[in-house]
C-alpha positions as CSV (number, residue, x, y, z in Angstrom):
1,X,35.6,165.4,112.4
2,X,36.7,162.0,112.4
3,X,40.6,163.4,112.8
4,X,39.5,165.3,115.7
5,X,37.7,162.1,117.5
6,X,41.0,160.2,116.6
7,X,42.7,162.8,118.3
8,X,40.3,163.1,121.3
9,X,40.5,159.1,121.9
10,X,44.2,158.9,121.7
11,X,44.4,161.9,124.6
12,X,41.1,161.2,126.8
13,X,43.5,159.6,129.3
14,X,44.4,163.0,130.1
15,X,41.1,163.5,131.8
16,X,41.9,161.1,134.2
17,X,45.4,160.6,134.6
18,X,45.4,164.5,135.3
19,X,43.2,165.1,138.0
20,X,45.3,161.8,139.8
21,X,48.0,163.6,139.8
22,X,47.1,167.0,140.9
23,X,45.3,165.3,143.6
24,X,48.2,164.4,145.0
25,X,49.2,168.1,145.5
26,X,46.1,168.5,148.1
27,X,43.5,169.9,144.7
28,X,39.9,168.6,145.0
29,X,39.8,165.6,142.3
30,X,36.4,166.5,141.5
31,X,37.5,170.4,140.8
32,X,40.3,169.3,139.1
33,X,38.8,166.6,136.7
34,X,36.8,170.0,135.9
35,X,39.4,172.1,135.9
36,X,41.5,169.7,132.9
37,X,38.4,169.0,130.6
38,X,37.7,173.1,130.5
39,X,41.1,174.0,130.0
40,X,41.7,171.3,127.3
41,X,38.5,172.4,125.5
42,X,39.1,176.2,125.7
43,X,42.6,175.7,124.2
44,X,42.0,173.3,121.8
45,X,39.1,175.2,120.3
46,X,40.4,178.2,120.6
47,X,43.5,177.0,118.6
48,X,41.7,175.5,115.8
49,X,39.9,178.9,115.7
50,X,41.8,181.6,116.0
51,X,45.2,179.2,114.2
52,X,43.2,177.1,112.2
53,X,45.3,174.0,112.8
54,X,44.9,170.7,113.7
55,X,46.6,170.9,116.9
56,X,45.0,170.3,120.8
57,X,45.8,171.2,123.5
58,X,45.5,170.1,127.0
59,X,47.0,169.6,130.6
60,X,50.8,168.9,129.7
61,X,52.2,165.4,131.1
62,X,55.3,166.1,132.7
63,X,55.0,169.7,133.9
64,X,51.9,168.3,136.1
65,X,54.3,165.5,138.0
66,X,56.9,168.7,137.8
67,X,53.9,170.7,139.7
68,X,52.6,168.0,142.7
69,X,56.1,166.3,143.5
70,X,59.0,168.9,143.0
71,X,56.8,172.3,143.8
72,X,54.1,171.4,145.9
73,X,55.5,168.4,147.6
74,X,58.7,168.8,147.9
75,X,59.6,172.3,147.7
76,X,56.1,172.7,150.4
77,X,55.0,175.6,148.0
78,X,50.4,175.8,149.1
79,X,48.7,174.4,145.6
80,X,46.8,177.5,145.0
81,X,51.0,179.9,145.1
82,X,52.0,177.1,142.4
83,X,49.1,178.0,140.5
84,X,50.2,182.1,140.3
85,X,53.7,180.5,138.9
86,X,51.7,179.0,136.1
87,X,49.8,182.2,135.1
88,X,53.1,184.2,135.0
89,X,54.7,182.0,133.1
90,X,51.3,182.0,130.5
91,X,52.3,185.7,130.9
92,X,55.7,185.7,130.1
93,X,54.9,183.3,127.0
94,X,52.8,185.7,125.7
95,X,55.4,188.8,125.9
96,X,58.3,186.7,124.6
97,X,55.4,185.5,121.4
98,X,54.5,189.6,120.4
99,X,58.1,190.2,120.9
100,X,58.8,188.0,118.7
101,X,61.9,186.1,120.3
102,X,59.7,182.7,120.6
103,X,59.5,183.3,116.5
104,X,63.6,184.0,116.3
105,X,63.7,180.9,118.5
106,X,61.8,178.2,115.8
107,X,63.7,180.0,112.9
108,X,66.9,179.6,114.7
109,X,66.4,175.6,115.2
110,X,69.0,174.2,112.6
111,X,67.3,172.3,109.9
112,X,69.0,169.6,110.3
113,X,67.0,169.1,113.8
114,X,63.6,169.4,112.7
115,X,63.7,166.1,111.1
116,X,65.5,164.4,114.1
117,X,62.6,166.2,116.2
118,X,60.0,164.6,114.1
119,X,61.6,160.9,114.1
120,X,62.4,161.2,117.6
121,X,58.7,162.1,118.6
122,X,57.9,159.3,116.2
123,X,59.9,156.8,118.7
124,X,58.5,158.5,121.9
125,X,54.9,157.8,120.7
126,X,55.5,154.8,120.1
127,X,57.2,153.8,123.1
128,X,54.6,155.5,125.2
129,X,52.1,153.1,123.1
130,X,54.2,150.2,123.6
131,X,54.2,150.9,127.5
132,X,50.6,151.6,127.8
133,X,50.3,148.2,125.9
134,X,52.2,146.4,128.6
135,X,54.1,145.4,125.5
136,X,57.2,146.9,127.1
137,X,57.6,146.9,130.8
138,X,60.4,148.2,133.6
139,X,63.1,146.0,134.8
140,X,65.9,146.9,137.2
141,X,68.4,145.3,135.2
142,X,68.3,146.0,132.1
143,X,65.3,149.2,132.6
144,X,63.3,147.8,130.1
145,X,62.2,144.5,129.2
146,X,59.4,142.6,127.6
147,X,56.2,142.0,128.9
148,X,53.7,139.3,129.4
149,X,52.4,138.7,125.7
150,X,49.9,136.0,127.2
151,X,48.0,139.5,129.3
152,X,44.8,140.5,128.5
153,X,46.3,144.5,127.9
154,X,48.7,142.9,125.0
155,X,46.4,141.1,123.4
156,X,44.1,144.5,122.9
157,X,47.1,146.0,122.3
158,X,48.6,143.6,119.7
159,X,44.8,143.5,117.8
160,X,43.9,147.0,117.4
161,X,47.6,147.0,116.1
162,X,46.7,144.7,113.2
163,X,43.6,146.0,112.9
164,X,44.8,149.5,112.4
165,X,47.4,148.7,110.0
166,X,45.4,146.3,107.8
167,X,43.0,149.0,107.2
168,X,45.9,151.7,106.7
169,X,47.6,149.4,104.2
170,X,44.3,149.7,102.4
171,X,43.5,153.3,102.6
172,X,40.5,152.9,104.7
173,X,39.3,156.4,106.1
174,X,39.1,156.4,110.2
175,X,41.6,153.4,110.0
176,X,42.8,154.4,113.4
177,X,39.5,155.4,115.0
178,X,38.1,152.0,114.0
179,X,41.0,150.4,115.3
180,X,40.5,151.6,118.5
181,X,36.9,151.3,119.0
182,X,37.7,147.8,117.7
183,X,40.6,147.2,120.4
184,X,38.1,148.2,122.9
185,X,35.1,146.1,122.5
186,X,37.9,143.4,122.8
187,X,39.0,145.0,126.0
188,X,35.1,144.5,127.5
189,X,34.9,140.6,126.2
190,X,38.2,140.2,127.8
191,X,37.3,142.0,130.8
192,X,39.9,144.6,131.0
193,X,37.4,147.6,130.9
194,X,37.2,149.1,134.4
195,X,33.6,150.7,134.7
196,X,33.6,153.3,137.6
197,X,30.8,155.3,137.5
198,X,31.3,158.9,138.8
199,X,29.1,161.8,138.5
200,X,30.5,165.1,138.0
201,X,28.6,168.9,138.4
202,X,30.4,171.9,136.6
203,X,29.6,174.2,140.6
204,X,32.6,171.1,141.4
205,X,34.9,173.1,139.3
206,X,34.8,175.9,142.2
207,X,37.0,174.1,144.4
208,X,40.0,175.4,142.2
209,X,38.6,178.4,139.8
210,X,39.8,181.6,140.6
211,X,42.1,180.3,143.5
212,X,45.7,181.1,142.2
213,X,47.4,183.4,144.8
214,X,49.6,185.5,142.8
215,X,50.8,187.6,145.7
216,X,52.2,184.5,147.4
217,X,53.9,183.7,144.0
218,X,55.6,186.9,144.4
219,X,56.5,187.1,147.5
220,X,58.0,183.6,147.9
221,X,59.9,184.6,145.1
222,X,59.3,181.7,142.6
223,X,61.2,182.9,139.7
224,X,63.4,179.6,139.4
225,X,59.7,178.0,139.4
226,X,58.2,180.2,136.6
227,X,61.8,179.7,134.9
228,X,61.2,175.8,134.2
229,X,57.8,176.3,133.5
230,X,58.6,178.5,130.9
231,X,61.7,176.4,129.7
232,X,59.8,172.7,129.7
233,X,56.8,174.3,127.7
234,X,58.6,176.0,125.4
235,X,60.7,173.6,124.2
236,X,58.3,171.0,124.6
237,X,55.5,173.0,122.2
238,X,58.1,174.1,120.2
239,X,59.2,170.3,119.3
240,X,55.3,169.0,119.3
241,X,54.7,172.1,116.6
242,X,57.8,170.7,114.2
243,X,56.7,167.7,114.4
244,X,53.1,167.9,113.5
245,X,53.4,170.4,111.4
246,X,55.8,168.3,109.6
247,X,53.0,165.8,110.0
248,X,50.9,167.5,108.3
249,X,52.5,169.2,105.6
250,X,51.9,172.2,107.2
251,X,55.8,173.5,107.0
252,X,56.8,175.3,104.0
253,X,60.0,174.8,102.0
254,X,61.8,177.1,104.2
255,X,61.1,175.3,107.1
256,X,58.5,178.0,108.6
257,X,55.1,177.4,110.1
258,X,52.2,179.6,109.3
259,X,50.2,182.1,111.4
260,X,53.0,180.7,113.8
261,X,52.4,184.0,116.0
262,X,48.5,182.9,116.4
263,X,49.7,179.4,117.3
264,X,51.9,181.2,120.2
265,X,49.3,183.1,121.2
266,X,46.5,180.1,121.3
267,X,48.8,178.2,123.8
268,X,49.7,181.4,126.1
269,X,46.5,181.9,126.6
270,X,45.4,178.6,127.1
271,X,48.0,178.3,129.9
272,X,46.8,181.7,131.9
273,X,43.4,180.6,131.1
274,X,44.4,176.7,133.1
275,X,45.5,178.8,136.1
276,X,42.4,180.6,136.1
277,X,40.4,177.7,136.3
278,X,42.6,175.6,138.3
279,X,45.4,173.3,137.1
280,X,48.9,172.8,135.6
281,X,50.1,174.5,132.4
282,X,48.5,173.4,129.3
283,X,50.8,172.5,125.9
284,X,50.2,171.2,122.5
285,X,49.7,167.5,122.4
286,X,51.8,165.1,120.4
287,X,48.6,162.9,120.0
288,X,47.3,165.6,117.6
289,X,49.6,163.4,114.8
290,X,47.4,160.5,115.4
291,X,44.5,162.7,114.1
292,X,46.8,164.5,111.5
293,X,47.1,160.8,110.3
294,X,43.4,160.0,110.4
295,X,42.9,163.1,107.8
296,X,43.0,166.3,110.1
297,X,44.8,169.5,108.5
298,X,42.8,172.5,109.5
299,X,41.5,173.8,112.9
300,X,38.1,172.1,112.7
301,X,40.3,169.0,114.2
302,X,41.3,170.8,117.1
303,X,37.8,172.2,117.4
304,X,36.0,169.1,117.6
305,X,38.6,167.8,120.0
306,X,38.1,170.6,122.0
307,X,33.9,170.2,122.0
308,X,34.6,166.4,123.3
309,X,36.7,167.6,125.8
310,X,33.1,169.7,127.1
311,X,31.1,166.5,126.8
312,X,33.5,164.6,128.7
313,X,32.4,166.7,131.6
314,X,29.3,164.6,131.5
315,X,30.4,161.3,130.1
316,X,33.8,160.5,132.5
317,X,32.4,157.1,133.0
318,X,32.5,156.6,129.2
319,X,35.5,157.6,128.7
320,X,36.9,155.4,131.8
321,X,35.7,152.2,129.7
322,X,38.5,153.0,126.7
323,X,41.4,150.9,128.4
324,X,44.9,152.5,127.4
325,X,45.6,149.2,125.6
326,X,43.1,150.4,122.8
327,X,44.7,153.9,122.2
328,X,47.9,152.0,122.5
329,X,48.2,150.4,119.6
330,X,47.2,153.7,117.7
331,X,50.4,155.7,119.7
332,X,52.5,152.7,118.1
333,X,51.1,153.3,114.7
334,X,51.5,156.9,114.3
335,X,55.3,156.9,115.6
336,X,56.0,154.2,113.3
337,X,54.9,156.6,110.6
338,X,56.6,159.9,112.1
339,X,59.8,158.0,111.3
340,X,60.1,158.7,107.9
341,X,61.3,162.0,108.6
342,X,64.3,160.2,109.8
343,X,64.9,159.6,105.9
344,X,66.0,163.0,105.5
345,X,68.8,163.4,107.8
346,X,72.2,163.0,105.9
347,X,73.1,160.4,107.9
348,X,76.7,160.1,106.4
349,X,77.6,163.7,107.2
350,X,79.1,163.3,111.0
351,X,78.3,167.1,111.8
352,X,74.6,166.6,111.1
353,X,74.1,162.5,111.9
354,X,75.3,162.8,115.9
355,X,73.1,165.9,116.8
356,X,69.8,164.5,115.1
357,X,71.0,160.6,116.8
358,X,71.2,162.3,120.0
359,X,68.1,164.7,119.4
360,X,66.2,161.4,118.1
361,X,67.5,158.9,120.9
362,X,67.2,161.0,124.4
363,X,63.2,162.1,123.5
364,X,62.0,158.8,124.5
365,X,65.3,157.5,126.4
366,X,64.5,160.4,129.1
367,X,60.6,161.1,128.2
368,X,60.9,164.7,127.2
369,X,60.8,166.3,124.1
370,X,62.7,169.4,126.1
371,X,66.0,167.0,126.9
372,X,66.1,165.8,123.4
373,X,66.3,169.3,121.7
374,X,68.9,170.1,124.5
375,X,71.3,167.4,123.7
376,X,70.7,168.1,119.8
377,X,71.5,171.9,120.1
378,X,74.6,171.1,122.3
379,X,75.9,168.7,119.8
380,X,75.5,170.4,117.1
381,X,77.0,173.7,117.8
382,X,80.3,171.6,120.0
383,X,80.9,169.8,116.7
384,X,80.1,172.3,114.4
385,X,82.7,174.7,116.2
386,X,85.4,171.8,116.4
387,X,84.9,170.8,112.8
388,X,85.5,174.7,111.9
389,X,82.1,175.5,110.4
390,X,80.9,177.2,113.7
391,X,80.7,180.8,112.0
392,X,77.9,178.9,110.1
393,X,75.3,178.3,113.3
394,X,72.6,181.3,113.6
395,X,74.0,183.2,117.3
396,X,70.8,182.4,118.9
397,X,71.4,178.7,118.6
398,X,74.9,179.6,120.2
399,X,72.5,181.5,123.0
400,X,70.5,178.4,123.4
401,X,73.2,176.2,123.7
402,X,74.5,177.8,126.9
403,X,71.1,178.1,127.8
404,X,70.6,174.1,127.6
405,X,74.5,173.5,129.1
406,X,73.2,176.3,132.2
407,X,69.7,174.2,132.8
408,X,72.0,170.5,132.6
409,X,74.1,171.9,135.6
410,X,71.5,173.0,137.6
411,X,69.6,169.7,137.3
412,X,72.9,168.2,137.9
413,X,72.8,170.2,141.5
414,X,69.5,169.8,142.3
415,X,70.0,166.1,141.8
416,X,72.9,165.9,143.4
């Protein structure tokens, strides 16, 4: 229980950074804050049911910017067409999971990879921590630079940090909850809790339920849409699942995940199940390692997550009081553990050290778990095939690869 409030705290923002940004695509806020706590909570406690593991789900970060700004915004494609894409996608997951080829896909991942995956997520958390801290802020001339350690946001930030890791180094259970609960009553005193009261009704959530057009999805032909959809979320659950499984000891020796086919299934469904009700598609959460930390190994994690994720429905102004410098300092802490899985990469064997560097440096370098597999699977099988061990790379990572190298072209076009 504790495990799944740790995981619940460190993803809340979701709640409200979600409807923002779906907003923008002309959805109802108020339908749409609806719309992400319902989907979250179905998935997540459908997961820990059905899976039985500590894994939540909710509205995926990324994939909603990819659904307002490049679909609905700039491609002019009506919110409710956009929303068809996402259920056929759902659809197409769940195909490709009883066909098994989503399976073939995991197996396939060289095992050299799954420990760069983990390490890299590891760094991505963290710098997503050390962002939300203000700790680390954009500069246009060097992209990244320090920020103002004297701010209210660092100095949250900065204590729950000790906090957290004081009670870690001494074994104390909910060390991370406490550090963030902590973190935030400092954030009050300090006066860097917003308090924005907003009252929310569940007939709100009938702005967007049931409004996906799938006959405009078809006939505008949105097949290249569907197509990254289905690329970003698979690759994207595919690394989050590696890495928390590895997490939480949940991988065997042979490097496969049990019940994987329910986990499929658990996040296809919870994707056709977010069109239904009227936002983006919904993925495994990399936060679900900061409850895996606090303790969390079977699906009674992702079930109390999921049950918070209902009351937040009715407590949104609560939740608006936790300022992202609290939950910062417990993204920081948990990568900072994920990257002892960088201790088993053979770091002096070339063929294996570059893919899991690149693998481990482009997750947080281009925020996206999806880019950091791609540049891993395209090192790996170019150097493996140069250094004359390519007859030793399973053929679907060979199919992946030209998959990645098509999908680097055509954002190469479409940026150009």
């Amino acid at each position: 229980m504790v495990a799944g409030i740790t995981t619940f705290v460190t993803m809340a923002y979701i709640v409200l950074v979600n409807p923002a940004i779906l907003h923008d695509a002309g959805m109802p806020l108020a339908a749409v804050t609806a719309a992400t706590c319902l989907s979250a909570a179905f998935g997540s406690i459908f997961m820990g049911f059905f899976a039985r593991y500590p894994i939540a789900l909710a509205p995926g970060m990324g994939l909603n910017a990819y659904f307002t700004y490049v679909v609905v915004k700039g491609m002019g494609v009506p919110w409710q067409a956009a929303l068809g894409a996402v259920f056929m996608s759902g659809v197409v997951f769940m195909l490709l999971t009883l066909a098994g080829i989503r399976q073939m896909i995991l197996s396939a991942i060289p095992t050299e990879l799954y420990s760069a995956v983990s390490a890299g997520v590891g760094v991505f958390i963290a710098f997503i921590g050390l962002k939300n801290a203000g700790l680390v802020v954009a500069n246009p001339a060097t992209f990244v630079a320090l920020g103002n350690l004297r701010s209210a946001s660092a100095a949250v930030s900065v204590f729950g940090l000790i906090v957290i890791a004081v009670l870690l180094s001494k074994k104390v259970s909910g060390a991370i909850l406490i550090g963030i609960a902590s973190a935030s009553v400092l954030g009050i005193v300090l006066g860097l809790t917003k308090w924005h009261p907003v009252s929310y009704a569940l007939s709100d959530l009938t702005a967007t339920a049931w409004k996906l057009d799938l006959k405009s999805t078809v006939s505008f032909g949105f097949w290249e849409i569907i197509f990254v959809f289905l690329f970003v979320d698979l690759f994207d659950n595919l690394g989050t699942l590696v890495a928390v499984g590895r997490e939480a000891g949940l991988v065997d020796e042979n490097n496969q995940i049990p019940r994987l086919n329910r986990i499929l299934i658990s996040d296809s469904l919870a994707t056709m199940v977010s069109s239904l009700v009227g936002t983006s598609t919904v993925v495994s959460y990399i936060e679900s390692a900061a409850g895996v930390e606090a303790g969390g190994r079977t699906g009674v994690t992702a079930i109390v997550t999921g049950l918070l994720f209902v009351l937040a429905l009715f407590a949104l102004p609560v939740i608006g009081a936790i300022p992202t410098a609290a939950t910062a300092p417990a993204l920081i802490i948990v990568g900072s553990l994920m990257m002892a899985h960088g201790a088993e990469i053979e770091w002096k064997k070339p063929t294996v050290a570059i893919p899991s560097f690149l693998t481990m440096i482009m997750i947080p370098l281009t925020f996206s778990i999806a880019n950091g597999l791609a540049f891993g699977f395209v090192a790996y099988s170019l150097i493996k095939i140069g250094s004359g061990e390519g007859r030793k790379v399973h053929w679907l990572v060979y199919v992946l690869t030209a998959l990645f190298i098509a999908r680097f072209i055509y954002m190469g076009a479409s940026n150009g």
